[in-house]
Structure formats: structure tokens, C-alpha cells
C-alpha positions as CSV (number, residue, x, y, z in Angstrom):
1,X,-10.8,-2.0,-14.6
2,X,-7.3,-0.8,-14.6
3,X,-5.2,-0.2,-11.6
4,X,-5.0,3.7,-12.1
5,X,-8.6,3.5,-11.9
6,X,-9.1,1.5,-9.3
7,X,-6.9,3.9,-7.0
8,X,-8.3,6.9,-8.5
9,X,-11.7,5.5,-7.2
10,X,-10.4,4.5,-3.7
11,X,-8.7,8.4,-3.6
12,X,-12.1,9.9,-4.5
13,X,-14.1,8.0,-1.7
14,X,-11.3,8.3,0.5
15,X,-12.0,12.6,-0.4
16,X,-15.3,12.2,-0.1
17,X,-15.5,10.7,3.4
18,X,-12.9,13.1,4.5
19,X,-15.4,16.0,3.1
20,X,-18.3,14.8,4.9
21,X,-16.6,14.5,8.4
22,X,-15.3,18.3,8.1
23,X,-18.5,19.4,7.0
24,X,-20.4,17.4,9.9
25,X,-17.8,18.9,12.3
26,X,-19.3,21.6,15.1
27,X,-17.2,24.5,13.3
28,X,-15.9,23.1,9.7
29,X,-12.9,24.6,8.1
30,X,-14.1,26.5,5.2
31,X,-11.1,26.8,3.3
32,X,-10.5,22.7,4.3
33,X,-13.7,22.2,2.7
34,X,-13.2,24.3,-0.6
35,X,-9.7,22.4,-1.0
36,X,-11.6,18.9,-0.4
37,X,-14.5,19.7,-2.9
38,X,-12.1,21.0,-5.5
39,X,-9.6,18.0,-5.4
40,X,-12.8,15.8,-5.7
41,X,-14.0,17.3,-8.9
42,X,-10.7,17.0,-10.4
43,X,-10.5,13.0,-9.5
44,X,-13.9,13.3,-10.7
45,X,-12.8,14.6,-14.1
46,X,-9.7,12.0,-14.5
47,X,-12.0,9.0,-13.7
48,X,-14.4,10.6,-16.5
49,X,-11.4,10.6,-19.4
50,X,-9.8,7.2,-18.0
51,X,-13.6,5.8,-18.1
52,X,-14.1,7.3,-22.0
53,X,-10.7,6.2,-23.1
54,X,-11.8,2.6,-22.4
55,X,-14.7,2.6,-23.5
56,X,-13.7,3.7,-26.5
57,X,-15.6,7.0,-26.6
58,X,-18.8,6.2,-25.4
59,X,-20.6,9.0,-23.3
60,X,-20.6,8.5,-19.4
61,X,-22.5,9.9,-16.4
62,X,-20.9,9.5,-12.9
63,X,-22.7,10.2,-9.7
64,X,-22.0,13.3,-8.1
């Protein structure tokens, strides 16, 4: 595992757990929670092309 992924793993679960404490919160900040969800998906998307790129092309499936 290369360092860029390794920290773009950390920066997704770091997003993640940030998204489920706004969400849990008595009045959550929708536009918060929009922002969260859509810097997630992109982290989501870079993991997905660094993961392919090593592995040389190979399909991958990554939790939601």
C-alpha cells in the first residue's frame, strides 16, 4: 500500500465519521452534510483509480 493511499484512506474515514456525527446531531446542517457526502465520493473515486492502477487493471468493488 502506498502512502497516498494510505492517507487517502485515513481522509475518507476521517469524512465519514465527521458525516455520521452531523447527521446524528439534534438539527444537522444540510448543506454540511451535502459538502461531507460529496467530498467522500470523490476520495472514494481517487482510492478506486489509485487501487486499479496497482493492480494493474483489475476490476474493484469498495464498500460504500
Amino acid at each position: 500500500m502506498t502512502a497516498r493511499l494510505y492517507r487517502l484512506i485515513e481522509l475518507h474515514q476521517r469524512i465519514d465519521e465527521t458525516l455520521r456525527r452531523e447527521i446524528n446531531r439534534r438539527a444537522p446542517d444540510q448543506l454540511k452534510v451535502v459538502t461531507l457526502k460529496m467530498r467522500k465520493l470523490r476520495i472514494k473515486h481517487l482510492l478506486a483509480r489509485l487501487h486499479l492502477r496497482q493492480l494493474g487493471g483489475q476490476r474493484l468493488l469498495l464498500p460504500a
